[in-house]
Every structure is written in C-alpha cells, then in structure tokens.
C-alpha positions in Angstrom: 163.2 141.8 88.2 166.0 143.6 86.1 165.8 142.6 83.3 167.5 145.4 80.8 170.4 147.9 81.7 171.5 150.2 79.4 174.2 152.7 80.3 178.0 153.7 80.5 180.9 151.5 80.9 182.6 153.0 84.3 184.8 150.0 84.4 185.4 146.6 83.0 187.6 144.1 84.5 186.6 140.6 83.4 184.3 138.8 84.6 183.0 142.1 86.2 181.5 145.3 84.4 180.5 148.7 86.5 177.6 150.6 84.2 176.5 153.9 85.0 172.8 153.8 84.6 171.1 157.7 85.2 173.8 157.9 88.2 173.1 154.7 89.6 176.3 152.4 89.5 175.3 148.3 88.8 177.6 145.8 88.8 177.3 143.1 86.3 178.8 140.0 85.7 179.3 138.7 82.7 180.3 135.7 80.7 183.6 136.3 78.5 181.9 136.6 74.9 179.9 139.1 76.6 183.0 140.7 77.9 184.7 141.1 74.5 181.9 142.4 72.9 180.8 145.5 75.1 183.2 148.1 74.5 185.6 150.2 76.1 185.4 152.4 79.6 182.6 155.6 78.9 181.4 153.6 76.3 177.5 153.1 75.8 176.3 149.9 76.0 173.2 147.9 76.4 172.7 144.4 78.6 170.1 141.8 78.9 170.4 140.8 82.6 169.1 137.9 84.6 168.7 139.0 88.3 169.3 136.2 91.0 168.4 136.7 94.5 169.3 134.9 97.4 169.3 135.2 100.7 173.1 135.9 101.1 173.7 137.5 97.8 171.6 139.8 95.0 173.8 139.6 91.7 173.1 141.2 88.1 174.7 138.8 85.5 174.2 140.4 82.2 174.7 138.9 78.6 175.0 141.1 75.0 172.6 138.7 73.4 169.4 137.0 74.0 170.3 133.3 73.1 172.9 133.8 75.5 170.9 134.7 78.7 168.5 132.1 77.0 170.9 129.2 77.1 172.4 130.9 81.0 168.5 130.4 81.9 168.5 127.4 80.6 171.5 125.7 82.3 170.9 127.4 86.1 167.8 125.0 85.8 169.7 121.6 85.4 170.2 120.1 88.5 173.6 121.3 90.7 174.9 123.9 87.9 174.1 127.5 90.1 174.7 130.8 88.0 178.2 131.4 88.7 178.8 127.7 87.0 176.6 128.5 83.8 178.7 131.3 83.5 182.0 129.8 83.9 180.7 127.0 80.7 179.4 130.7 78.9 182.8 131.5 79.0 184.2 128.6 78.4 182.5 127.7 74.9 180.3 129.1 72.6 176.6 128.5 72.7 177.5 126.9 69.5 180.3 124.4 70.6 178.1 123.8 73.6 175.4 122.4 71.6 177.7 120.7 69.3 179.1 119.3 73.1 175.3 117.7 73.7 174.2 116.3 70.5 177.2 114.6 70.4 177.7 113.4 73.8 180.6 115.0 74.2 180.8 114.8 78.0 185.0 114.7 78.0 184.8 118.4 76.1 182.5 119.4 79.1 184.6 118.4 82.1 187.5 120.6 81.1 185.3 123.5 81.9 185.8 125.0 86.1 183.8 123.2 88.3 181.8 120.4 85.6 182.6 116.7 86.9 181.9 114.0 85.0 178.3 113.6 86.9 177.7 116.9 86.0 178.8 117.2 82.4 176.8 113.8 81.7 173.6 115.6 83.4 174.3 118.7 81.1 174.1 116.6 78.3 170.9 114.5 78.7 168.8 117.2 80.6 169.9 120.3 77.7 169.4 118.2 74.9 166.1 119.3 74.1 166.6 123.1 75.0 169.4 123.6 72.7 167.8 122.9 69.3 167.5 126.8 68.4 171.2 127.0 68.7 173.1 126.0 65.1 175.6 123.5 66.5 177.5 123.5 63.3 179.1 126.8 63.8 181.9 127.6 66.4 183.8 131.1 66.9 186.9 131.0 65.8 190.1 131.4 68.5 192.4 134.4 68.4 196.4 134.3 69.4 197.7 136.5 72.1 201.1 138.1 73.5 202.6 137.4 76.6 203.3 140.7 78.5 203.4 140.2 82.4 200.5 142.8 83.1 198.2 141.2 80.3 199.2 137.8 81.6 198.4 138.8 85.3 195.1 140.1 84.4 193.9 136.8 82.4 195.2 134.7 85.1 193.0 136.5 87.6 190.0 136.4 85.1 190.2 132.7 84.8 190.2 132.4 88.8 187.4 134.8 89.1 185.4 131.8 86.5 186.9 129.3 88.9 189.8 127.9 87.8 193.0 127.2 90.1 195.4 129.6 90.2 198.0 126.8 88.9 195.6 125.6 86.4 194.9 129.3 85.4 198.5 130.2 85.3 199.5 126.8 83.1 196.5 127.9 80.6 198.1 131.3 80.0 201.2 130.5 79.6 200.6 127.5 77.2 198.0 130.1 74.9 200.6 132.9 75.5 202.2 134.0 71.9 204.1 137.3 70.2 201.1 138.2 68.2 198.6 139.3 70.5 198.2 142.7 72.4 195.5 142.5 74.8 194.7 140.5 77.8 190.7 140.4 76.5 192.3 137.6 73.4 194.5 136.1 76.0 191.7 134.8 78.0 189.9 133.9 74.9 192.5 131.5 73.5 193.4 130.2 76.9 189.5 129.4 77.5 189.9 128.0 73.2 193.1 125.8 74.4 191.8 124.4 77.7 188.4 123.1 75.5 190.1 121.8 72.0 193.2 119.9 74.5 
C-alpha cells in the first residue's frame, strides 16, 4: 500500500494533482480542502494517500492531513458511499460541519452534497456517529467570495462535475457564488461548494 507521497507539484487541476516523485509521475486525487492547501505547480509538497484497488481501476486519493484520510477511511466503510463519494462530501464540507451534520441529525444538509440521497445521508448519520467524536464539531471553515471571469468560471464548473455534480447544477452553483471580489477559480469552487451546503 501507498501510503505517503512526497514530491513536486507537475500539475494541479482540481480534483486531480500530478506529483513528481524521484521521476515517477502519480496521479492523485484529492478532496477540495486538500486542493487549496497544497501549493502551486513545482512546488514541494507532501500527501497522505489511501490506495484503492479494484479490479477495473488502481486510484491514489491523497489528503494534506491525517483526520482527513481518517474521516475518507472512515466513510468508504458505510454502506453504498465508494471513494469517489467520500470525496465528493470531503469537498463538500469540512470534517467539522460534517460532524456538526451527524450529531445533529442533519440529514437535509447532507443530501445537497453529489450523489447522497436521503437513504444515504440518513445511513451517514447513524453509522458515523460514533467515528466522528475526535473531530470538534463546533468549528467550521469560514467561506471566501470569488470573481466571475469566464476562464475561472469554466474551470470551477468542470471541478464540480469532476465531484459529480450536473453540469446545470454545477453551472447554476457558480454563477449564484460568482462575485467582483475574488480572483481565482480555487475560491470559486470553495464558495460555490459553501453556497450549495448553507442554501
């Protein structure tokens, strides 16, 4: 198992990173908090990774803290929520707001997230109620504002696809978080994601 890359940024286009490790390229994905915290392209950076084999795939998902691939470990083993969904609610929320989202039922919160029904978002909340007590539920990041620019809105709206919303969905979310304040399609996606969860 791969546990640990550390390595150089060769490209980063969310939810997907390319590191170089000693000349071997990986490719990573990654929720959106990790995202916005590695940095920039020939940057240094250093990933916890879960590695998940299957017979018609072998993907690296990779997380810049522990509690996060702790909490990603934890949610792949609730019944019908695979990886690519427990990274979609990673990106979604906080590990924070998530808990906050369990201990207090919170399952209308949950189903806004790609791919969580109600079914599943009530599953999340009984079966992760005892596995998210390390996490401090009363603290939530705090959203960021974000310009509207044709190429930064074209490159969130793919990002939210890629985490498995619908284009139209994706395209409504960007539009409604778009604002003159922000530069950089990284905070566009982060108070889309912030505006789809606090509706």
């Amino acid at each position: 198992m791969i546990g640990r890359l550390q390595g150089t940024v060769i490209d980063k286009q969310a939810p997907d990173l390319l590191l170089d490790v000693q000349g071997v390229g990986y490719e990573v994905l990654v929720s959106l908090s990790t995202f916005f915290a590695v940095p920039g392209v020939g940057e240094s950076v250093v990933l916890h990774t879960h590695f998940v084999v299957r017979e018609d795939v072998q993907q690296l998902y990779g997380f810049a803290e522990l509690s996060e691939r702790a909490l990603f470990r934890h949610l792949i083993k609730v019944n019908g929520v695979g990886p690519k969904m427990a990274l979609a609610i990673l990106s979604g929320m906080s590990a924070s707001e998530f808990a906050l989202c369990v201990h207090n039922n919170d399952v209308a919160t949950l189903v806004k997230l790609p791919g969580v029904g109600k079914k599943t978002a009530e599953r999340l909340v009984i079966e992760m109620r005892d596995r998210v007590g390390d996490i401090d539920a009363s603290t939530s990041g705090g959203g960021t504002q974000v310009v509207q620019q044709p190429d930064i809105a074209e490159e969130a709206e793919s990002a939210l696809i890629a985490l498995g919303y619908k284009p139209q969905d994706a395209a409504k979310m960007v539009s409604r978080a778009a604002s003159d304040d922000i530069g950089s399609a990284e905070q566009l996606i982060r108070a889309a994601l912030k505006s789809m969860v606090s509706k």
